[in-house]
C-alpha positions in Angstrom: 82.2 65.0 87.9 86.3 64.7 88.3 86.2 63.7 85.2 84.7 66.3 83.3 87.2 69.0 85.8 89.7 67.4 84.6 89.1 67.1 80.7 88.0 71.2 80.8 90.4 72.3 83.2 93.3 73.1 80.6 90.3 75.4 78.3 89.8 77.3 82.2 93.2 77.4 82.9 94.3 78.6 79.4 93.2 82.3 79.9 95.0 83.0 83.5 98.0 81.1 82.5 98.1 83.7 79.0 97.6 86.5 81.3 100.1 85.3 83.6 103.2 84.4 81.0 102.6 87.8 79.6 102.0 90.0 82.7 105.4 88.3 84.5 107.2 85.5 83.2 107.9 87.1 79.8 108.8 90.5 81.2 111.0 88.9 84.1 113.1 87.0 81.4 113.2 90.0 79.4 114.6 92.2 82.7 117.0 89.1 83.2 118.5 89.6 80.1 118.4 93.5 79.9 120.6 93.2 83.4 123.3 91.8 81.3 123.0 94.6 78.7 124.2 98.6 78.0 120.6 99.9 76.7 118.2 102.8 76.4 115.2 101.0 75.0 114.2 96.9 74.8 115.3 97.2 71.0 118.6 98.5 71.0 120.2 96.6 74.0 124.0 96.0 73.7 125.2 92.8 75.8 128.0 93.8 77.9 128.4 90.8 80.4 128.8 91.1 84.4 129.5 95.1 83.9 126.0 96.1 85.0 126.5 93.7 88.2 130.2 95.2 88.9 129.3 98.5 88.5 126.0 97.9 90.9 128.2 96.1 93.5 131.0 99.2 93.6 128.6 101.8 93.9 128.1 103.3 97.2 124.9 104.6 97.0 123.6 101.2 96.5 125.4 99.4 99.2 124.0 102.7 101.2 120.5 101.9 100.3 120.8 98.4 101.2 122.5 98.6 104.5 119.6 101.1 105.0 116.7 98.7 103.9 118.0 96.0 106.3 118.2 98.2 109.5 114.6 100.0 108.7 113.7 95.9 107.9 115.0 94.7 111.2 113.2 97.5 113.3 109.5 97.8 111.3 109.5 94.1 111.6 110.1 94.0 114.7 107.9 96.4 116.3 105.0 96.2 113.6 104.9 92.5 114.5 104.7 93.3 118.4 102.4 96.1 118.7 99.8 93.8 116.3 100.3 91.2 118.5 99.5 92.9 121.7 97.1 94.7 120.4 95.1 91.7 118.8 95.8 89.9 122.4 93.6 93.2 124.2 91.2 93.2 121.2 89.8 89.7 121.6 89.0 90.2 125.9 85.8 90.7 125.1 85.9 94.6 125.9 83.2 96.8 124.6 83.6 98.8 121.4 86.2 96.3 120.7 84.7 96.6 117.1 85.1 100.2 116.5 88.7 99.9 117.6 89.5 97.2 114.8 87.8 99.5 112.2 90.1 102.5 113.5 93.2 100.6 113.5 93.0 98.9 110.4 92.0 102.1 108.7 95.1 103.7 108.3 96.2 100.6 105.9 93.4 101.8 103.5 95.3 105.3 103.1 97.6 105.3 99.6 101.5 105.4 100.5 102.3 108.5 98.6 99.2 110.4 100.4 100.5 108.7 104.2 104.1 110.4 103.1 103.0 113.4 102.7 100.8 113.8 105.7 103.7 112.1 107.7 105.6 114.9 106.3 104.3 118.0 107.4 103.1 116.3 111.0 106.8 115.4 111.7 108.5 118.7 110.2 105.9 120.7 112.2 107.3 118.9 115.4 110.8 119.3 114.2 110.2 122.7 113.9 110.3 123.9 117.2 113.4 122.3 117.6 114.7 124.4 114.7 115.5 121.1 112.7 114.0 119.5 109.9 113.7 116.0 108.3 116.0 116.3 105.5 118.7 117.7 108.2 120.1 114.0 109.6 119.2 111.1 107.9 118.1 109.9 111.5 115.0 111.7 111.3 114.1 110.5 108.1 114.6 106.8 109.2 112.6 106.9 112.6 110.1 109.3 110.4 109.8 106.1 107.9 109.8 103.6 110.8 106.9 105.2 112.4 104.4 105.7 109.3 104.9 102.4 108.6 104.3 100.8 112.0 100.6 103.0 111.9 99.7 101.9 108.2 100.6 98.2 109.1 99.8 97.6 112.6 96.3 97.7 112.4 96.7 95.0 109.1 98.6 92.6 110.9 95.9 93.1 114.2 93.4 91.6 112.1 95.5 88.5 111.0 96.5 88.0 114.8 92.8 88.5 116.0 92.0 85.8 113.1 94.5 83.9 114.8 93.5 83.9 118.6 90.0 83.8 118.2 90.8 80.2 116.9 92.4 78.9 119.7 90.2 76.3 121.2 88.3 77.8 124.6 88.5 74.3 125.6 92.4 74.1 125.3 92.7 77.4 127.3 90.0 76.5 129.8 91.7 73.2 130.4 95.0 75.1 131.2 93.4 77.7 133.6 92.3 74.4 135.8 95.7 73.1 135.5 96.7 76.4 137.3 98.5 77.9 134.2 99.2 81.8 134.4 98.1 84.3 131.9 101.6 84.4 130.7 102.3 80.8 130.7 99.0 80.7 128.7 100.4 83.1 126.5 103.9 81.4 125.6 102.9 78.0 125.9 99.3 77.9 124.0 98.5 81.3 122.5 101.6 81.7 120.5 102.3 78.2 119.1 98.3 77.7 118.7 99.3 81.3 116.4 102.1 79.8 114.4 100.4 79.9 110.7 99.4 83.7 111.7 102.6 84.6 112.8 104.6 83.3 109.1 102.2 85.2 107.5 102.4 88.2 109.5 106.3 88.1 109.6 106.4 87.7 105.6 104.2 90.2 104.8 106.2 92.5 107.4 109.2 91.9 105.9 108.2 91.7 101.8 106.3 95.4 102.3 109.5 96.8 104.3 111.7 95.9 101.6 109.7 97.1 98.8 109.1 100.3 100.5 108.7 102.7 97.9 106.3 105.4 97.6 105.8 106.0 101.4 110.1 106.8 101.0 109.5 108.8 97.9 106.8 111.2 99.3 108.5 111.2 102.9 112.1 112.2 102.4 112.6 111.4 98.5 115.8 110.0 99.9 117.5 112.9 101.3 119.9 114.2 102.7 122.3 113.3 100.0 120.2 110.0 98.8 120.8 109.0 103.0 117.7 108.2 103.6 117.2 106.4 99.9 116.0 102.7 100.1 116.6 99.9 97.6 113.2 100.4 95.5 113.8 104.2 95.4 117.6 104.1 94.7 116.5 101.7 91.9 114.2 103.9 90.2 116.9 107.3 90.9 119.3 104.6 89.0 117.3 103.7 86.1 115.4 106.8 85.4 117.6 109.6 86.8 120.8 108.9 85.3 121.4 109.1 81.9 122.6 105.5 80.3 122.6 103.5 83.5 119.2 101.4 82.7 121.3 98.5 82.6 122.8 99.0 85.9 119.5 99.9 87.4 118.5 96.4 85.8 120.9 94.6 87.2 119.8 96.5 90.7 116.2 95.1 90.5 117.6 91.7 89.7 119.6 91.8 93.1 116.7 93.3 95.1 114.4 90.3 93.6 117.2 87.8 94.6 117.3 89.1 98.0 114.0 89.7 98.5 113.2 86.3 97.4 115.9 84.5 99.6 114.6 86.1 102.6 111.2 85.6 102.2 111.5 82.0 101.5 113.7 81.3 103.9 111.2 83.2 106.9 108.2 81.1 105.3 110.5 77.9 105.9 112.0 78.4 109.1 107.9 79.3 110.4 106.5 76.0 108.8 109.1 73.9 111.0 107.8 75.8 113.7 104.1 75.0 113.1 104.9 71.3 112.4 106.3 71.5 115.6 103.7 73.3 117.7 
């Protein structure tokens, strides 16, 4: 039987590998490239060195966006990551209807971003309002307004990997500590949450991956405003390479930087969580 896998794995693999070289590795070597170039279209792209990069690096908007990204990162992570968590802690008592809240909650991640924006919008300009104030007035409000829509699309999401999480903690391992005379929050930080580990990397990188790549939530909320304020990385991006006339390059050589980073940090959270799980 291992035989014959192995002599027709290469015809099964063939297909998704195709699909795979042309869908991403082919168009990410092409984007590498383009970052390097002055261009309008793939066919007439001029090489022009580290320009694109130096031009990225002195524009303020950029570093704007970015320094933005982090802080909206550091928070939604943050607080995403904790409500979840308590909330998949309450949801696994055994309480009644605990199945109808798991449905609510995790509904809101079945919404569209661009829809979510929009409904965010009018609920938190309507509020505003009577204060005679609007989103678009202080980039603060467009921040917390971004921090909250995302915390109630993703909570609910990362619930369900928690719950996934807790319910296989071994009864015995918790009923062994109760005799011992262990506390419900010595329960917690001692069993619970190490016994979570595997849970908690993949909650913490998808938290972090989908709050840097932010996009259409940011378009439809504040479109970046006031003044491109409120613009993060994926939207100042697109603003770059579509919105201003012969900057594709530059906008190239943004996306590059946003993979790089985006890339760095998500390895290096998956890493740092592993040596944690070894260890629990």
């Amino acid at each position: 039987m291992e035989k014959n896998i192995k002599r027709y794995f290469p015809i099964f693999v063939l297909p998704t590998l195709i699909a795979f070289l042309i869908a991403f590795v082919i168009p990410f070597i092409m984007g590498l490239y383009l970052s390097f170039c002055d261009f309008t279209t793939v066919t007439n792209s001029k090489f022009v060195g580290l320009s694109n990069y130096m031009n990225t690096f002195s524009d303020k908007e950029f570093l704007n966006a970015l320094w933005f990204t982090v802080k909206f990162a550091l928070i939604a992570v943050v607080t995403i990551n904790f409500f979840g968590f308590i909330m998949a802690l309450l949801l696994t008592k055994g309480l009644k209807g605990t199945n109808f809240f798991r449905t609510v909650f995790f509904m809101p991640n079945l919404i569209g971003g661009i829809v979510l924006g929009y409904i965010w919008q009018s609920m938190i300009n309507g509020v505003l309002a009577h204060y005679k104030v609007t989103m678009l007035m202080d980039p603060k409000y467009g921040f917390w307004g971004m921090v909250i829509l995302m915390n109630w699309q993703m909570i609910g999401y990362i619930m369900i990997i928690y719950i996934a999480g807790l319910q296989n903690v071994s009864p015995d391992l918790l009923e062994a500590a109760r005799i011992d005379g262990a506390t419900e929050l010595q329960t917690l930080i001692k069993i619970k949450i190490p016994m979570v580990m595997p849970s908690i990397t993949i909650c913490l990188f998808l938290t972090i991956t989908n709050s840097f790549k932010m996009f259409d939530q940011n378009l439809a909320l504040t479109a970046g405003g006031p003044s491109n304020k409120t613009a993060m990385l994926a939207l100042d991006i697109y603003n770059t390479f579509y919105g201003k006339v012969g900057f594709e390059g530059v906008g190239q050589a943004k996306a590059v930087i946003f993979f790089i980073i985006v890339a760095i940090i998500g390895i290096s959270q998956v890493a740092i969580s592993r040596r944690k799980e070894v260890e629990s």
